[in-house]
NUVO-489725 format. One record per residue: z, x, y of N, C-alpha, C in turn; residue number from 1; residue in one letter. Coordinates in nm, 3 decimals, padded with zeros to 5 digits. Layout:
(site (Z, X, Y), (Z, X, Y), (Z, X, Y), NUM, 'A'),
...
This chain:
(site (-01.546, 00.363, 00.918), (-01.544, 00.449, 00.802), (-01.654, 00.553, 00.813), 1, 'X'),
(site (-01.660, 00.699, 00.772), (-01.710, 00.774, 00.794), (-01.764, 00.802, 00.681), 2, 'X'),
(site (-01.698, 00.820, 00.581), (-01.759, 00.841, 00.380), (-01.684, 00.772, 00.320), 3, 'X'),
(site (-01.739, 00.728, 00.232), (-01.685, 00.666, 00.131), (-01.718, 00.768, -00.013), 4, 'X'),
(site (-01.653, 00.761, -00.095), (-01.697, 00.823, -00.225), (-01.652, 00.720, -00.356), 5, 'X'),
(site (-01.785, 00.660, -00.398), (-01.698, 00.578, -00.491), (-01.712, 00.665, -00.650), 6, 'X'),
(site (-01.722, 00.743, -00.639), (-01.678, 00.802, -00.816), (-01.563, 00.848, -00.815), 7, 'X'),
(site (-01.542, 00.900, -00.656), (-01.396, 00.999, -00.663), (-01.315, 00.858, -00.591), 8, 'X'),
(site (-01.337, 00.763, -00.555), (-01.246, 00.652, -00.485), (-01.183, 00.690, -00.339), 9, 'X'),
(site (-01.241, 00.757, -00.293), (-01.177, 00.798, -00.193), (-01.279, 00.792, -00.056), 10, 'X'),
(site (-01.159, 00.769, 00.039), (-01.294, 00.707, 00.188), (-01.203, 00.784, 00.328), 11, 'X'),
(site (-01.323, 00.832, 00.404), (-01.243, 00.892, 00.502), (-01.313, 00.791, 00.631), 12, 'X'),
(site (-01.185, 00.785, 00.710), (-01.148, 00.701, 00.771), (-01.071, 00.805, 00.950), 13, 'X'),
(site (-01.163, 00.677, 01.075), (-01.087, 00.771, 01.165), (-00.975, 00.688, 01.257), 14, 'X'),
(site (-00.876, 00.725, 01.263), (-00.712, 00.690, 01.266), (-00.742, 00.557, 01.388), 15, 'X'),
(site (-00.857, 00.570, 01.480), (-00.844, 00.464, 01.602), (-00.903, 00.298, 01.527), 16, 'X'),
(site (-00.947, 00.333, 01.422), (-01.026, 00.183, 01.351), (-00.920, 00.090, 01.307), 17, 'X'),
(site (-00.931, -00.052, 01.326), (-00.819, -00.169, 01.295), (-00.790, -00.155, 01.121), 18, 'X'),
(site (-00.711, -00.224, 01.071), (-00.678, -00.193, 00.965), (-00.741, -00.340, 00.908), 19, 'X'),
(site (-00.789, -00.426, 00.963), (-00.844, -00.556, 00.953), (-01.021, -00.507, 00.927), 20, 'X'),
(site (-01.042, -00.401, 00.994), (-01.169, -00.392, 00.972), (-01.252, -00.352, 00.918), 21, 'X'),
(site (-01.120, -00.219, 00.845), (-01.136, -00.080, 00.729), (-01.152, -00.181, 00.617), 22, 'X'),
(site (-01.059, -00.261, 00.574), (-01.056, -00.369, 00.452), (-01.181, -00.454, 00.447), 23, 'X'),
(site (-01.225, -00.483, 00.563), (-01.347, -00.584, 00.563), (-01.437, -00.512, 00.535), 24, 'X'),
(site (-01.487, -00.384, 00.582), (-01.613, -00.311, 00.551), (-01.559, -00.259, 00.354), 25, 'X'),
(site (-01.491, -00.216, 00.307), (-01.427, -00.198, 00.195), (-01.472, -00.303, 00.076), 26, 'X'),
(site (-01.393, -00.413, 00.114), (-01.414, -00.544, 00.060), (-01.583, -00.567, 00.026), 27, 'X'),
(site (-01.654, -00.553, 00.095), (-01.794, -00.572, 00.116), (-01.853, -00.494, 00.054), 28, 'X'),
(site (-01.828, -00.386, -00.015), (-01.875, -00.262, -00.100), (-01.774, -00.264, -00.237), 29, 'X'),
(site (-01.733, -00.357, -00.255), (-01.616, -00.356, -00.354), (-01.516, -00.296, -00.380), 30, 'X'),
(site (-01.448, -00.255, -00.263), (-01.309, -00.180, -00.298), (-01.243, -00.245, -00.207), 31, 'X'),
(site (-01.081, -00.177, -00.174), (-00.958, -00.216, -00.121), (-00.890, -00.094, -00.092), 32, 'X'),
(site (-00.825, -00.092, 00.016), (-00.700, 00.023, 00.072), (-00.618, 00.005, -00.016), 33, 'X'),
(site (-00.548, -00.116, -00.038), (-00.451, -00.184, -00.108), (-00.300, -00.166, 00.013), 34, 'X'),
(site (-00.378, -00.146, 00.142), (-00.243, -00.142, 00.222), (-00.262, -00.292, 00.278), 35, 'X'),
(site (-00.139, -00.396, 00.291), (-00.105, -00.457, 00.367), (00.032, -00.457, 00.439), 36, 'X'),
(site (00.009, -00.391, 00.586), (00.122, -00.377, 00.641), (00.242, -00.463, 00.688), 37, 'X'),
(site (00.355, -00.450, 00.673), (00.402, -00.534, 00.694), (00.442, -00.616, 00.836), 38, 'X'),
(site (00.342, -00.554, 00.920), (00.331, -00.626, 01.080), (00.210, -00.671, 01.074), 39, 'X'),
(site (00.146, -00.695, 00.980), (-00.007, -00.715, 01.005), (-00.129, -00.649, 01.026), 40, 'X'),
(site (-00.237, -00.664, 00.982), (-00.368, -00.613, 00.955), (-00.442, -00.522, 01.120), 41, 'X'),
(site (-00.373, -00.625, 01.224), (-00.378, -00.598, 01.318), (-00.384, -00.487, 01.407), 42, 'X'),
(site (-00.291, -00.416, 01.359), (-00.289, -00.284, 01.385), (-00.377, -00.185, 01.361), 43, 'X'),
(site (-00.390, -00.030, 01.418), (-00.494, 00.032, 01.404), (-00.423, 00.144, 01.287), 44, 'X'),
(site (-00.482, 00.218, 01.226), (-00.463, 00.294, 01.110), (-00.350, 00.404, 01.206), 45, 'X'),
(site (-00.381, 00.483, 01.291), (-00.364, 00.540, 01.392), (-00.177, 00.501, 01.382), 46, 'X'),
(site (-00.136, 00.409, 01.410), (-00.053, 00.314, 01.430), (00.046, 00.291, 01.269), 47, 'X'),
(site (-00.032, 00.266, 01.211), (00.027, 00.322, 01.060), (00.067, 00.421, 01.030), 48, 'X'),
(site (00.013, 00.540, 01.051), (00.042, 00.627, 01.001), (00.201, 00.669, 01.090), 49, 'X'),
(site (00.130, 00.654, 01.223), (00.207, 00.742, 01.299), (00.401, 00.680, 01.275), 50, 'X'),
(site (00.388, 00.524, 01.262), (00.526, 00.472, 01.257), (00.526, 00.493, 01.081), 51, 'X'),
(site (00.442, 00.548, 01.017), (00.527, 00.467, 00.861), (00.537, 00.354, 00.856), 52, 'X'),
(site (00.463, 00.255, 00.873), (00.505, 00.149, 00.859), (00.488, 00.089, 00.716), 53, 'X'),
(site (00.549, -00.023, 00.651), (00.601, -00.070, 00.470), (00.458, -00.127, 00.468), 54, 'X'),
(site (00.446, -00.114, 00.354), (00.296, -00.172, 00.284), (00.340, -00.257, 00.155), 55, 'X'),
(site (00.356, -00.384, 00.189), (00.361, -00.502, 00.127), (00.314, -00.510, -00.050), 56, 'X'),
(site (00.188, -00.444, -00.017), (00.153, -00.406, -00.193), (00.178, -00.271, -00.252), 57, 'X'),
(site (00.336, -00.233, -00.184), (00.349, -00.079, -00.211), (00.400, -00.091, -00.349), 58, 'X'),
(site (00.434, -00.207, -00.417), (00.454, -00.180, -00.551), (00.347, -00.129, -00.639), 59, 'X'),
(site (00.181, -00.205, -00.637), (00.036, -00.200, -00.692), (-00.006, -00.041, -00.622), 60, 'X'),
(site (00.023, -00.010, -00.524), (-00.094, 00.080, -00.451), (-00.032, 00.204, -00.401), 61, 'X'),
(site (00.106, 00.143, -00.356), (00.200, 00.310, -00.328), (00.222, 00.258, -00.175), 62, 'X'),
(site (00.256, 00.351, -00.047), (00.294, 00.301, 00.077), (00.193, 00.424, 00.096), 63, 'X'),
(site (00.192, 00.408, 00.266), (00.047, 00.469, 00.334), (00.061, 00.611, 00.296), 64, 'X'),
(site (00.172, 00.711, 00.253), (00.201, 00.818, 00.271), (00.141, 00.889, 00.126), 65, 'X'),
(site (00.133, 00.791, 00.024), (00.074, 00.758, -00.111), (-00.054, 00.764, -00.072), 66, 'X'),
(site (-00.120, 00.686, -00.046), (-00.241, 00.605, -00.009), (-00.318, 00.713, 00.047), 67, 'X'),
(site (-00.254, 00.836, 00.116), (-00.336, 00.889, 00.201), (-00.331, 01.045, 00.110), 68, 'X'),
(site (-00.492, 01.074, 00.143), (-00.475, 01.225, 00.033), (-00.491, 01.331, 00.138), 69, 'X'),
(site (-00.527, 01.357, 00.272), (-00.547, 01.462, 00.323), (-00.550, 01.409, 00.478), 70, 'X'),
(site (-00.505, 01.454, 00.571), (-00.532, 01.465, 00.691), (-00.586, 01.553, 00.790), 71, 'X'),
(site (-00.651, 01.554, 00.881), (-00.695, 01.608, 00.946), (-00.576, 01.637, 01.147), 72, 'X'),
(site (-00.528, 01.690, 01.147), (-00.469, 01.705, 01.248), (-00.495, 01.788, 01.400), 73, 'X'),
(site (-00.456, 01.762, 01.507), (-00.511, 01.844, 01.629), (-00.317, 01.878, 01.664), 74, 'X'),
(site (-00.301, 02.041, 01.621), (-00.157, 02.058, 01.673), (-00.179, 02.161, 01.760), 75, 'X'),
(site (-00.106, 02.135, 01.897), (-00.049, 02.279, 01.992), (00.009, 02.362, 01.926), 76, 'X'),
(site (-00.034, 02.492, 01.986), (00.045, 02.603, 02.007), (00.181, 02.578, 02.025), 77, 'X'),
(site (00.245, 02.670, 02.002), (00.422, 02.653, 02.043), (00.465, 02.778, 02.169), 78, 'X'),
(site (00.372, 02.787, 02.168), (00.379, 02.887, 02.321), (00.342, 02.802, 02.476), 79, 'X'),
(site (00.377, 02.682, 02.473), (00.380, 02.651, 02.614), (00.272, 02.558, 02.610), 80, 'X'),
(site (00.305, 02.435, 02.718), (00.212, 02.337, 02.793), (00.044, 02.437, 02.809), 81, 'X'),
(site (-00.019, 02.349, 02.819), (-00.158, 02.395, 02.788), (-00.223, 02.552, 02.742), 82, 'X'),
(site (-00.118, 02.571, 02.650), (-00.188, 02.652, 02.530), (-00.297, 02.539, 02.473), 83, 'X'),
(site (-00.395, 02.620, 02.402), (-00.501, 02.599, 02.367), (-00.475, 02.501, 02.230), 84, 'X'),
(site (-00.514, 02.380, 02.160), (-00.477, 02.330, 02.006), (-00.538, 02.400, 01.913), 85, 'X'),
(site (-00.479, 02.349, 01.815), (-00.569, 02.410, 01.685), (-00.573, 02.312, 01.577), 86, 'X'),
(site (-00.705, 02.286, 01.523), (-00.711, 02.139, 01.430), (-00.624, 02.189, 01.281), 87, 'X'),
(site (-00.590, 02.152, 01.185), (-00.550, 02.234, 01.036), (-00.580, 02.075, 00.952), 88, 'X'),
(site (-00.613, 02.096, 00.866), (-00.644, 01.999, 00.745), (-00.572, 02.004, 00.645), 89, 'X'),
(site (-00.464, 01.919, 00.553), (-00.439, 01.935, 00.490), (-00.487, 01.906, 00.363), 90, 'X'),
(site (-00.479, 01.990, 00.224), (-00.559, 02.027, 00.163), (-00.567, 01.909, 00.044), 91, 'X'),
(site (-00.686, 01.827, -00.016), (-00.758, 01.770, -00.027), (-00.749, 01.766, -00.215), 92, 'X'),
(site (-00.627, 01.776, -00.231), (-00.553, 01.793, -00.402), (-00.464, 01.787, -00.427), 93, 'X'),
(site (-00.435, 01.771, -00.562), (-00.278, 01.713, -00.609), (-00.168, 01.804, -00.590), 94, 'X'),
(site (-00.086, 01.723, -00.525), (00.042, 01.844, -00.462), (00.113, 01.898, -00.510), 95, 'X'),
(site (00.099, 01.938, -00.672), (00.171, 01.987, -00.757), (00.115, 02.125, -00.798), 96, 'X'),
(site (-00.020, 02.095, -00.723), (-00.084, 02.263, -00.719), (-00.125, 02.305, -00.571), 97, 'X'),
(site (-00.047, 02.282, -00.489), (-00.036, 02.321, -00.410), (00.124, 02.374, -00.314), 98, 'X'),
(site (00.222, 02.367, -00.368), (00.328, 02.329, -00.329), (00.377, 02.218, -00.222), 99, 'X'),
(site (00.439, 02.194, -00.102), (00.482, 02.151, -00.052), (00.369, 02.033, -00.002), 100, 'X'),
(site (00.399, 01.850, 00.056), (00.333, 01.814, 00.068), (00.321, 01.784, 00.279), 101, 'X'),
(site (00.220, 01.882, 00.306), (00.225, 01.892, 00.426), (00.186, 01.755, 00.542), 102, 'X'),
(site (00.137, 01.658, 00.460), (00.093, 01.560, 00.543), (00.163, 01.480, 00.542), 103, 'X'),
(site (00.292, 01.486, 00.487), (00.408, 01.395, 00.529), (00.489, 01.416, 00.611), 104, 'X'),
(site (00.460, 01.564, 00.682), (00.545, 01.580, 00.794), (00.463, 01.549, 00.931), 105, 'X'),
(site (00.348, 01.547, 00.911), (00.259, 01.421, 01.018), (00.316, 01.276, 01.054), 106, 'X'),
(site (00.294, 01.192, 00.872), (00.301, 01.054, 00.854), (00.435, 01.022, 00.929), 107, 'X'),
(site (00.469, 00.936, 00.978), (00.591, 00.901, 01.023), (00.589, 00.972, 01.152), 108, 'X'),
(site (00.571, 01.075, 01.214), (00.639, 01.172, 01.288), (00.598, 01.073, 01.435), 109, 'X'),
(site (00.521, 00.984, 01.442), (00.497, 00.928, 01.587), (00.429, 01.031, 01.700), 110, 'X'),
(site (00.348, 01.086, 01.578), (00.265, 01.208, 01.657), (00.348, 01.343, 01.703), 111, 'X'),
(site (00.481, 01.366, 01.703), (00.549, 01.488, 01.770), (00.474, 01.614, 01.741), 112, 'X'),
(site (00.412, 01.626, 01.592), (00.366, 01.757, 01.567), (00.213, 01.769, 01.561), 113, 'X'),
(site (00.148, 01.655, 01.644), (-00.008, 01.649, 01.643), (-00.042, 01.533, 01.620), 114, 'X'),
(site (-00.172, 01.533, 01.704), (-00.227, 01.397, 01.687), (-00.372, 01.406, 01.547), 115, 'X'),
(site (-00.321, 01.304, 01.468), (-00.446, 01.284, 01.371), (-00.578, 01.217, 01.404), 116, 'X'),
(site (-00.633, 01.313, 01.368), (-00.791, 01.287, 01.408), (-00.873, 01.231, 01.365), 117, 'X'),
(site (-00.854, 01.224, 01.166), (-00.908, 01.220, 01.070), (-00.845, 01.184, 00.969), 118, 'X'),
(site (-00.839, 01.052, 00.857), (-00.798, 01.116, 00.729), (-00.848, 01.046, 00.600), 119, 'X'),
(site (-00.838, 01.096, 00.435), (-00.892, 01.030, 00.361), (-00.828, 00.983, 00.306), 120, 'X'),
(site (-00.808, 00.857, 00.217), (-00.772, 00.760, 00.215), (-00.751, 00.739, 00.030), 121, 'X'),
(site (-00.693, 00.744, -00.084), (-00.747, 00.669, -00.200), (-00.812, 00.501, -00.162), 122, 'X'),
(site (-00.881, 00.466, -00.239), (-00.901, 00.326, -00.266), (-00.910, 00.320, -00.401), 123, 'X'),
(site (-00.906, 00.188, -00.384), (-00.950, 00.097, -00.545), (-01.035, 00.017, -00.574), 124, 'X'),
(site (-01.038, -00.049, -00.661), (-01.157, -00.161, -00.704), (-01.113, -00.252, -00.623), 125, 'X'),
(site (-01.209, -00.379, -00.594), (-01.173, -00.448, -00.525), (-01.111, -00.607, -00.566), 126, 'X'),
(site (-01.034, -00.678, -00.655), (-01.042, -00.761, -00.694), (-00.983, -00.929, -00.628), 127, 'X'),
(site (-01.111, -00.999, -00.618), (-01.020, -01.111, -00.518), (-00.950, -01.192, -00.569), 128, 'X'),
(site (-00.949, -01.201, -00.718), (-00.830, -01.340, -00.763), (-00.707, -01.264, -00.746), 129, 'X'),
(site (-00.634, -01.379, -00.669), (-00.458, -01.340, -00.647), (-00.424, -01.489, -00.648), 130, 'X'),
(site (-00.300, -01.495, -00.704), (-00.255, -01.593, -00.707), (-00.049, -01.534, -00.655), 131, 'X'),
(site (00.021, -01.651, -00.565), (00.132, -01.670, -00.548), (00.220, -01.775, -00.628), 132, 'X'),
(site (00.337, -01.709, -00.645), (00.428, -01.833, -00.732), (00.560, -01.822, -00.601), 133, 'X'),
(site (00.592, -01.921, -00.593), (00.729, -01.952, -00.535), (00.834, -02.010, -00.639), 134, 'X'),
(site (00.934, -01.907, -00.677), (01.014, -01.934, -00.770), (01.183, -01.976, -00.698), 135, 'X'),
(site (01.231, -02.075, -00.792), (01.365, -02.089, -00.762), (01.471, -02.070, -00.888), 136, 'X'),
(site (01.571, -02.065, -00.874), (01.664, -02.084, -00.972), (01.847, -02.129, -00.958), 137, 'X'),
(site (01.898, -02.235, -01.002), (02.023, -02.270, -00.946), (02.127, -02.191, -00.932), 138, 'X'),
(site (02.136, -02.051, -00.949), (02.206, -01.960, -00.879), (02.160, -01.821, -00.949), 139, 'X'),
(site (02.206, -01.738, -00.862), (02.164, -01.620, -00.815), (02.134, -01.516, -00.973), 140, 'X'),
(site (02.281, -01.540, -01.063), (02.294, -01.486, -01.193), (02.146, -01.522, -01.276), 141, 'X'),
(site (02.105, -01.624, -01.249), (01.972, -01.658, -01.338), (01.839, -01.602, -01.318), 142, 'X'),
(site (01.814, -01.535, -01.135), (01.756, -01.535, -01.089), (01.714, -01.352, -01.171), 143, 'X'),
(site (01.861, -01.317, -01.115), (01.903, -01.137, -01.197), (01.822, -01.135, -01.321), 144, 'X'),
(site (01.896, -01.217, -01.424), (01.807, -01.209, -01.595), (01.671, -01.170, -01.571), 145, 'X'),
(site (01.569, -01.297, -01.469), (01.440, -01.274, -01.463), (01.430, -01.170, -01.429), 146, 'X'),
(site (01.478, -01.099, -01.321), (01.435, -00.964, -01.278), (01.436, -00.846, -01.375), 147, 'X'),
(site (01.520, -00.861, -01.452), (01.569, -00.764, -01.567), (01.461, -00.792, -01.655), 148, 'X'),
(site (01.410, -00.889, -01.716), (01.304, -00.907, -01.764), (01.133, -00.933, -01.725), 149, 'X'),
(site (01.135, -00.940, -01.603), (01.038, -00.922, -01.488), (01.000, -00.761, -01.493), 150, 'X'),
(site (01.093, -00.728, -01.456), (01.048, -00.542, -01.484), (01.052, -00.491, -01.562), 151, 'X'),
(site (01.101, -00.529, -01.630), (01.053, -00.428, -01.819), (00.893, -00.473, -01.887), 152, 'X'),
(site (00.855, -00.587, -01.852), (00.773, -00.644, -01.898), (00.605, -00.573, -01.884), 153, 'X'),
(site (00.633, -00.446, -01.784), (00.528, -00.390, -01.707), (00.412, -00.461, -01.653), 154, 'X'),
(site (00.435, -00.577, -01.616), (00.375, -00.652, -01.524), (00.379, -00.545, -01.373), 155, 'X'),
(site (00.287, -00.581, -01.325), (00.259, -00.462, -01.153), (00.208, -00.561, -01.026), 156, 'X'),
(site (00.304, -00.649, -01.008), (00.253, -00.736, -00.913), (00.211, -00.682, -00.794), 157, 'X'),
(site (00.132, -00.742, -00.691), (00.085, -00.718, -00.580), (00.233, -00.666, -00.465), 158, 'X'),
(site (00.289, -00.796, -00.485), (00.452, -00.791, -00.392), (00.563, -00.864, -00.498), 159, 'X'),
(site (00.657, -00.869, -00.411), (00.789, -00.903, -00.465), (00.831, -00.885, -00.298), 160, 'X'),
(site (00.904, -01.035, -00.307), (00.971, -01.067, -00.195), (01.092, -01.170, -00.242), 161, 'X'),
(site (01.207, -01.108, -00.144), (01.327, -01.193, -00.231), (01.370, -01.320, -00.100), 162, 'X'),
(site (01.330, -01.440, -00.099), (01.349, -01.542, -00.018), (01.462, -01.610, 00.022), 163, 'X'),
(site (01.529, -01.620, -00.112), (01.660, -01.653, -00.097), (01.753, -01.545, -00.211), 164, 'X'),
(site (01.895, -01.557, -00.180), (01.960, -01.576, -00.298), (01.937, -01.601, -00.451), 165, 'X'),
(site (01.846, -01.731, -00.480), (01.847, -01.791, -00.538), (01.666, -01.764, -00.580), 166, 'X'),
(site (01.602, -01.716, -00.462), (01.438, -01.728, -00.472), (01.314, -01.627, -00.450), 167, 'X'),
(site (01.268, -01.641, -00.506), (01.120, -01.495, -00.518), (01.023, -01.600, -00.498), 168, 'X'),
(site (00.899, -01.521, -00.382), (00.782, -01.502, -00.365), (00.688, -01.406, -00.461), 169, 'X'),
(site (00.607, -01.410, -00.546), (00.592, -01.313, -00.607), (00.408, -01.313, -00.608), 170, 'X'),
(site (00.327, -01.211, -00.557), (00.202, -01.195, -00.579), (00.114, -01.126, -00.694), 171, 'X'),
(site (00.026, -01.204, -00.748), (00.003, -01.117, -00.861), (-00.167, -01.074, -00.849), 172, 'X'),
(site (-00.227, -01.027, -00.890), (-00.380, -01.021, -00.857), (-00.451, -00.914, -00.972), 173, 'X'),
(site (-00.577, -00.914, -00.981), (-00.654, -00.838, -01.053), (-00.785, -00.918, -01.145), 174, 'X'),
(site (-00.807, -00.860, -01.271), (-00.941, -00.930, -01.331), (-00.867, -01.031, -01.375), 175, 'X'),
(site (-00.945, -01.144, -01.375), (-00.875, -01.257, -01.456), (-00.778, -01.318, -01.585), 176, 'X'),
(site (-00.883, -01.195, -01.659), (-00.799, -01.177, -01.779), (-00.655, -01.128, -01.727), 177, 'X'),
(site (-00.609, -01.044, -01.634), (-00.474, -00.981, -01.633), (-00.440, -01.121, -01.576), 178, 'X'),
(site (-00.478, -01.110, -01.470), (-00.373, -01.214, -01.358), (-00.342, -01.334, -01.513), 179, 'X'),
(site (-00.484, -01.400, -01.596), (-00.375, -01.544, -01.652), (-00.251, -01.495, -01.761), 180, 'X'),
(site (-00.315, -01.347, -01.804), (-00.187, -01.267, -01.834), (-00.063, -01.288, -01.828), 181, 'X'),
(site (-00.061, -01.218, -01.692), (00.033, -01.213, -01.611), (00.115, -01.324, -01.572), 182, 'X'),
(site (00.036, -01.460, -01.533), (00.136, -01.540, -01.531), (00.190, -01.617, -01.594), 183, 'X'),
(site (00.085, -01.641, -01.758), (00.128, -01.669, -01.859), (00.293, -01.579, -01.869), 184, 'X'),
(site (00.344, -01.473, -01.852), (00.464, -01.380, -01.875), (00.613, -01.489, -01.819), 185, 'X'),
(site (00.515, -01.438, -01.625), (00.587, -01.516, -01.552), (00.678, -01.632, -01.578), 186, 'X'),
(site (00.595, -01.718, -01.596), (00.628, -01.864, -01.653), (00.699, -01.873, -01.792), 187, 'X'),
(site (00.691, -01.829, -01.862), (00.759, -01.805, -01.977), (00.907, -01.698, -01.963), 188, 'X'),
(site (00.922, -01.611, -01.898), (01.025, -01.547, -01.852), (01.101, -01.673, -01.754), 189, 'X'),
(site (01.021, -01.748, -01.627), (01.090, -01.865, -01.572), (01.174, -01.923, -01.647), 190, 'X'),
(site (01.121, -01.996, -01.734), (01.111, -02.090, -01.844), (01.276, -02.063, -01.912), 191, 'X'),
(site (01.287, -01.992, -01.977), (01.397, -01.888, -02.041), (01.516, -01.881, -01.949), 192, 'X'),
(site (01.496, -01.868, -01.819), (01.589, -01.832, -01.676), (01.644, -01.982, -01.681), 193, 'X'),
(site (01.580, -02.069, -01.701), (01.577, -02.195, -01.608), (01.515, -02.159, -01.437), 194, 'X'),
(site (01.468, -02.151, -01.433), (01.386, -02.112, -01.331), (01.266, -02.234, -01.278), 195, 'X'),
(site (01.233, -02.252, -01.181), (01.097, -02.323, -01.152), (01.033, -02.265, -01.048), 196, 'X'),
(site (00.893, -02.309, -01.099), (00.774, -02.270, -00.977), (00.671, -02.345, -00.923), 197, 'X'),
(site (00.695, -02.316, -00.825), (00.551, -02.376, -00.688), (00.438, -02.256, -00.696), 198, 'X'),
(site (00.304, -02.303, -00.710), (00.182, -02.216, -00.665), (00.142, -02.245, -00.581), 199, 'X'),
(site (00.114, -02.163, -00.467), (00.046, -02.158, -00.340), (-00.039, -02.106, -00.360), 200, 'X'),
């Protein structure tokens, strides 16, 4: 990590660092990316960006393309093999006053239009209580209701993962007060479904 800014929440970060290691130095100063990729931590930011790859808490935090407010890029000329590069930055504010959002034609691209050099990042607070429920329900129709009432409820879980037919993984996290909140909801929406749950 290169800056961090914690009034504005935002940390610039350079694309070759693990994504295991950005979170650990983060964590340790009290914040979070809030990306967990869905191949694992393992990977380098670099590597994120360039595939797009799904971010597990893209419901809480957004996916990397969200996550990321400005990039720094190294693009060629279009006049031929070793023309000279040229770095361009994209600009560092909300894209509704700026028109078009240029760093999404980076994200994903697997580098075709430049390699990223640089970029900044939102973060958040950092909070470690999370708790998992493993939910079931004896068929699928019961499972629907909860969802219908799962999402109106404006609950903002971490993830949502659908296991079976019949079953949700569901992560929830934040200050304490929310999370017993929160699963106080849970369980009571279960409850109603006929539904049951395992905590992991």
């Amino acid at each position: 990590m290169k800056n961090l800014d914690p009034i504005s929440l935002l940390v610039t970060c350079s694309p070759q660092l693990r994504l295991g290691r950005i979170e650990k130095q983060l964590n340790q100063k009290g914040f979070t990316l809030g990306y967990k990729p869905a191949s694992g931590k393992n990977l380098t930011l670099q590597r994120a960006l360039d595939r797009r790859i799904p971010n597990l808490y893209a419901l809480r935090y957004g996916e990397i393309d969200d996550i990321c407010v400005s990039l720094k890029v190294q693009v060629k000329k279009a006049n031929g093999a070793g023309s000279p590069s040229t770095i361009i930055t994209t600009k560092n504010v909300p894209r509704a006053a700026t028109g078009p959002d240029f760093k999404k034609i980076f994200i994903g691209s697997k580098g075709c239009y430049g390699k990223i050099l640089e970029g900044v990042f939102r973060i958040a607070p950092f909070r470690p209580r999370r708790e998992r429920f493993r939910m079931t329900w004896k068929n699928a129709a019961q499972k629907g209701v909860f969802l219908k009432r799962f999402w109106s409820s404006g609950i903002r879980p971490l993830s949502v993962q659908v296991r079976s037919p019949r079953s949700l993984l569901i992560e929830i996290g934040g200050e304490d007060v929310i999370v017993r909140e929160e699963r106080k909801c849970l369980k009571k929406y279960l409850k109603e479904t006929g539904g049951t749950v395992a905590r992991s």
